[in-house]
C-alpha positions as CSV (number, residue, x, y, z in Angstrom):
1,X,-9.9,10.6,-30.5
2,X,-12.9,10.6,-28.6
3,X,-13.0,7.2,-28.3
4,X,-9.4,7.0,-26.3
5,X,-11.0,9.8,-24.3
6,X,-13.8,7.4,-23.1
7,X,-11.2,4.9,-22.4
8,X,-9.0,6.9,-20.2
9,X,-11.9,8.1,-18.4
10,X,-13.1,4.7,-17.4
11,X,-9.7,3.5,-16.9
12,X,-8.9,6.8,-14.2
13,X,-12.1,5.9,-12.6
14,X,-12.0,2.0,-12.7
15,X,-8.1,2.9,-10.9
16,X,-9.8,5.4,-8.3
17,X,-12.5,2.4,-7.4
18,X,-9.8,0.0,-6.8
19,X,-7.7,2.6,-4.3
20,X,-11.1,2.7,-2.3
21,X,-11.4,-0.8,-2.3
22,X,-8.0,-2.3,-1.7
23,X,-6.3,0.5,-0.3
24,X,-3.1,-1.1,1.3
25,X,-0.4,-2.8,-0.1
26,X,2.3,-5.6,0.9
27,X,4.9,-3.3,3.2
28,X,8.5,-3.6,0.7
29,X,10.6,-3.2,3.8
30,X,9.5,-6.4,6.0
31,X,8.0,-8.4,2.8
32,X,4.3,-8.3,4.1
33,X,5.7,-9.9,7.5
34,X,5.4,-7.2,10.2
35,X,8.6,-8.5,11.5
36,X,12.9,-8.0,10.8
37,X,15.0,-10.9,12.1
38,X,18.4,-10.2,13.4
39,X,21.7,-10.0,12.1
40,X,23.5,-11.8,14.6
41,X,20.6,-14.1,16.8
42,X,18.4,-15.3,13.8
43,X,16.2,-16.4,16.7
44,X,15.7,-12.3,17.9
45,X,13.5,-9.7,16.2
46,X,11.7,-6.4,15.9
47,X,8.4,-4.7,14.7
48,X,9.1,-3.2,10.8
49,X,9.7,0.1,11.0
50,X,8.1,1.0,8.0
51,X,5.0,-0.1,8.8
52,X,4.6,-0.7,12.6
53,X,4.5,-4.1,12.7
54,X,1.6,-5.0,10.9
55,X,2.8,-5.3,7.3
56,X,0.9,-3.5,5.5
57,X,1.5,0.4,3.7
58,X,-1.1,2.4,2.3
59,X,-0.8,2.2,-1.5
60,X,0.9,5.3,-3.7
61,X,-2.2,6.1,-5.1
62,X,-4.0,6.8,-1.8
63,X,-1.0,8.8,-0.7
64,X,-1.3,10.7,-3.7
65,X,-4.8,11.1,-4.7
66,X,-7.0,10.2,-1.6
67,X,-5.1,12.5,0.8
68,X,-2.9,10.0,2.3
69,X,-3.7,9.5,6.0
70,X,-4.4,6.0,7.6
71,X,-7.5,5.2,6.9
72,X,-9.6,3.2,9.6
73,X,-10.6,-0.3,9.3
């Protein structure tokens, strides 16, 4: 029992260390592109909503566990 213990424990803080090093993620809305194409002129588009244009979204787990405001690059 103790043993799995260890293992979760490493495992929670090995998954903590990787949210402070790689704490954004491909944006799911634009695809990682920053961009949406129109409909009707193929040729026309906008900045992603989602993520303001620059196609990247913090990751869930810095949302959830690191407070979840934009961090500085």
């Amino acid at each position: 029992m103790s043993v799995l213990l260890i293992v979760a424990v490493l495992t929670g803080f090995g998954y903590l260390f990787s949210l402070h090093v790689h704490p954004y993620t491909r944006c799911y809305s634009c695809k990682g592109i920053g961009r949406h194409r129109g409909v009707v002129y193929g040729y026309a588009s906008r900045a992603c909503a989602s993520c303001g244009g620059n196609g990247r979204q913090l990751r869930l787990g810095v949302r959830l566990f690191l407070g979840g405001t934009e961090r500085k690059k």
